[in-house]
Structure formats: structure tokens, C-alpha cells
C-alpha positions in Angstrom: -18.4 41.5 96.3 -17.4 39.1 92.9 -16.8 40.3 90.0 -17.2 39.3 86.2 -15.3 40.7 84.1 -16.9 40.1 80.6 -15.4 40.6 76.8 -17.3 40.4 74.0 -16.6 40.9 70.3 -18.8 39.9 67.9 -19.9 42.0 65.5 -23.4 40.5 65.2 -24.7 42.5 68.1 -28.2 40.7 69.8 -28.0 37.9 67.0 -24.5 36.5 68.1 -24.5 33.3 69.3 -21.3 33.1 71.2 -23.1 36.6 73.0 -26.1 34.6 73.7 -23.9 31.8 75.6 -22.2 34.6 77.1 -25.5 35.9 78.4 -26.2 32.5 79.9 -23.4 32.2 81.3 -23.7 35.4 83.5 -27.4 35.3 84.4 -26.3 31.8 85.9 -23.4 33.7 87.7 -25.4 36.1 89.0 -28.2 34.0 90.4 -25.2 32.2 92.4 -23.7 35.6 93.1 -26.8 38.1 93.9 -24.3 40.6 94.7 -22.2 40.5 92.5 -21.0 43.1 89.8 -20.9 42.3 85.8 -18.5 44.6 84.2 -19.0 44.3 79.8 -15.8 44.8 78.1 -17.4 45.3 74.4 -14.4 45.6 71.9 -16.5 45.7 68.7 -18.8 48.3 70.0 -15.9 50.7 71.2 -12.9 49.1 69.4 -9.2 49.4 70.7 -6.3 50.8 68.6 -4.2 48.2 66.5 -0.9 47.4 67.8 1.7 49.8 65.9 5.8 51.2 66.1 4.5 54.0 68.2 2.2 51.7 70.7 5.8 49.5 71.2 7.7 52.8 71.2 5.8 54.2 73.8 5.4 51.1 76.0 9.3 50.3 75.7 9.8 54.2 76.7 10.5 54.4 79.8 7.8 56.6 81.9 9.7 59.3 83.0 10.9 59.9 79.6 7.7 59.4 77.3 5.4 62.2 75.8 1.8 62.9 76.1 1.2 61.0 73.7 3.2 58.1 74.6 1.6 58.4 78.2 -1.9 58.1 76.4 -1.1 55.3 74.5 -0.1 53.2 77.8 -2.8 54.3 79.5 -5.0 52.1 77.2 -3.4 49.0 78.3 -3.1 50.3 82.2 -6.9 50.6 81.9 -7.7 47.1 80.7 -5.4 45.5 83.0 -6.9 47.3 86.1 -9.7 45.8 85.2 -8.6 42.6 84.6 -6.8 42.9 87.8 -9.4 43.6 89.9 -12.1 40.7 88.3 -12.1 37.6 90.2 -14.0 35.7 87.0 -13.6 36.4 83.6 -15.8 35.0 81.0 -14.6 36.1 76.8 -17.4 35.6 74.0 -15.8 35.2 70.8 -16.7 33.8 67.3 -15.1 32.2 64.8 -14.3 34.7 62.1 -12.0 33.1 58.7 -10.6 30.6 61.2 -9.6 32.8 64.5 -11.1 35.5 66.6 -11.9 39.0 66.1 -9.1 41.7 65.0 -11.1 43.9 68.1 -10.2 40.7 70.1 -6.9 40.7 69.1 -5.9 44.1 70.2 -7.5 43.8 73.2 -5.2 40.6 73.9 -2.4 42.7 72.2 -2.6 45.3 75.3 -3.1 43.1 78.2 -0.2 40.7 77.4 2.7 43.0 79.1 5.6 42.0 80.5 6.1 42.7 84.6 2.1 43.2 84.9 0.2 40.2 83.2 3.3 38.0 82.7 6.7 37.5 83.3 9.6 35.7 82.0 11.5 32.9 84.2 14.4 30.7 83.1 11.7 27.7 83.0 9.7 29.9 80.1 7.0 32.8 80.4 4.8 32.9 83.7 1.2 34.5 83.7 0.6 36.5 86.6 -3.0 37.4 86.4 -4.1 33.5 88.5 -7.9 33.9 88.1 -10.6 31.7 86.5 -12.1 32.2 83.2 -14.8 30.7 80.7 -14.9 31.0 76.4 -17.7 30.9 74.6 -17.4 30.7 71.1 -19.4 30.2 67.4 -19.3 29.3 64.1 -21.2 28.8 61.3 -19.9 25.5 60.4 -18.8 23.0 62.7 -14.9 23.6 62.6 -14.0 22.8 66.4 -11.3 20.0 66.8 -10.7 20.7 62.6 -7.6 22.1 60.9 -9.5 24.9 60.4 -10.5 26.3 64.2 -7.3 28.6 65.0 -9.7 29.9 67.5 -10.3 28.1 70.6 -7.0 26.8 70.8 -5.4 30.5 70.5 -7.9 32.0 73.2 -7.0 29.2 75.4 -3.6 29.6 74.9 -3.4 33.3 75.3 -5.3 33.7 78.4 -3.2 30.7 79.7 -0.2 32.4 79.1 -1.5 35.2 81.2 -2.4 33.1 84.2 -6.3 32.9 83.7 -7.6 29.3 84.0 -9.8 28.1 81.8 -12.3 26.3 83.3 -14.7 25.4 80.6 -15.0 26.4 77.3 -18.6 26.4 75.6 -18.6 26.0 72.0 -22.1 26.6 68.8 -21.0 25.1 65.5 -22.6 24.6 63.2 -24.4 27.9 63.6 -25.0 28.5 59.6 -26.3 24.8 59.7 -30.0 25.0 60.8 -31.6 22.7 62.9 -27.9 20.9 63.7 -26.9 24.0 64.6 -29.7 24.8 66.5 -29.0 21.2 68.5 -25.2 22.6 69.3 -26.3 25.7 70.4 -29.0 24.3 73.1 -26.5 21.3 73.9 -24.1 24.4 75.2 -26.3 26.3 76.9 -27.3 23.0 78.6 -24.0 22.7 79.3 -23.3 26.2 81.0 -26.7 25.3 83.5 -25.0 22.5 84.6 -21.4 24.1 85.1 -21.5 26.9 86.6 
């Protein structure tokens, strides 16, 4: 049986718009896949812990030697790598928030980049290790995509690059405070996701 494995984190709740492509995107998944299983990773509705001294000093303890509390802390990023692991699809809904993603996001990125599991280091440069497609979808309220100002898409791709997840498509709303051009971006990328996937 497939499985998704879907992240969202907007904060906007039923009225995102990159959550609305995201939705899209998975009924069309799942008309092509009647079996197959959706699993939501939301990171604004139950948020992960920012990165800090003791999440490094835990994760660069090693396990025989690290407290219950360190052992909790790693167990964050054990979970979401399991599940990562075990999707064959992943598809990450994300807006554009003061030119980049979510902090929510970022964490969850923070705890799934780890060395020996996700990635690993080769004298040619960093290797991901996760080797699975996955789709963005993504918002904004103006249209900043291919600008100076969108740090976003080109970080997500990046990051789940550097992982090993494939990007097969990216589906992108600007324009989304813009009215009816707005409107016109967001049905030319739903468009787009009926005819992709």
C-alpha cells in the first residue's frame, strides 16, 4: 500500500492557500491510489521544539551515555524520520512568510536533516539518503516567486534535495493578497496539479 506523507504549516488553517493546493494534490493521489494511506504531518497545529545547545547536546551524545531527557529529545527526530522513511511520496505545503517558510517548518527540517540517517557526508560533498519523490506547494500574497525576495522555494527545494527527496513539481499561488490576479494563479496551479499528477 502507498503512502503520502504530507507536511503542512501554515498558520491560516482552512483559508491557506498553499493547504488548498495541498488538498488537491492528495485527492488526485488518492483517486490514482484508492488504497493508499495519507499520513498529515501538521507542524503549526502541534509545533516541534526549536533547535537549541541541549537538542545538539543530546543528539551529539552518544546513546548509551545520554539521559532521559536527552533520549526524549532524539526521539523527536527518530519519530519524524520513521515516518519519512517509511513514505514512498511526500508532498510539503508551505507559504511564504517575510520571505521564507514557516519557523514550525524550519524545525521540522532542523530534526530530519541528521547525519548517518537522512544524509551523509562523502568526499564528493553531502549525500541524501532518503531517495523518494516529493511535491511543494507554496503561497504568497504578492507575487514574489523568481524575485529577490522568495527565499522560499528555492530553500525547500534545496533542503529536501539535500536529503535525497526529488522534487518533482513544485506548485506555486502568488499573488494571493492581489484579488482577482491572484485568484487567476491560484486556479492556474490547481490546473496544474490535475494535469501532473
Amino acid at each position: 500500500m502507498a503512502t503520502l506523507l504530507r507536511i503542512d504549516s501554515s498558520a491560516s488553517g482552512d483559508n491557506s492557500k498553499s493547504r488548498q493546493l495541498a488538498d488537491a494534490f492528495v485527492a488526485q493521489w488518492l483517486a490514482k491510489n484508492p488504497e493508499g494511506q495519507v499520513v498529515v504531518r501538521d507542524v503549526n497545529a502541534n509545533p516541534l521544539p526549536h533547535f537549541t545547545s541541549e537538542t545538539l547536546g543530546a543528539l551529539f551524545t552518544p546513546e548509551e551515555e545520554r539521559t532521559a531527557e536527552q533520549k526524549a529529545i532524539v526521539a523527536i527526530g527518530d519519530e519524524l524520520i520513521d515516518e519519512l522513511e517509511a513514505a514512498d511520496v511526500v508532498a510539503v505545503s508551505a507559504p511564504i512568510y517575510n520571505f521564507s517558510i514557516p519557523s514550525t517548518l524550519k524545525s521540522y527540517f532542523d530534526y530530519v536533516a541528521r547525519a548517518g540517517r537522512t544524509f551523509k557526508y562523502t568526499e564528493q560533498g553531502p549525500v541524501g539518503l532518503v531517495n523518494k519523490d516529493a511535491y511543494v506547494f507554496s503561497a504568497s500574497g504578492s507575487f514574489l516567486e523568481n524575485t529577490p525576495y522568495d527565499h522560499q522555494l528555492p530553500y525547500v527545494k534545496t533542503f529536501l534535495n539535500f536529503i535525497g527527496l526529488n522534487v518533482k513539481d513544485a506548485f506555486v499561488a502568488g499573488g494571493q493578497a492581489l484579488g482577482e490576479d491572484g485568484e487567476k494563479a491560484f486556479s492556474s496551479a490547481k490546473d496544474r496539479i490535475a494535469e501532473a499528477v
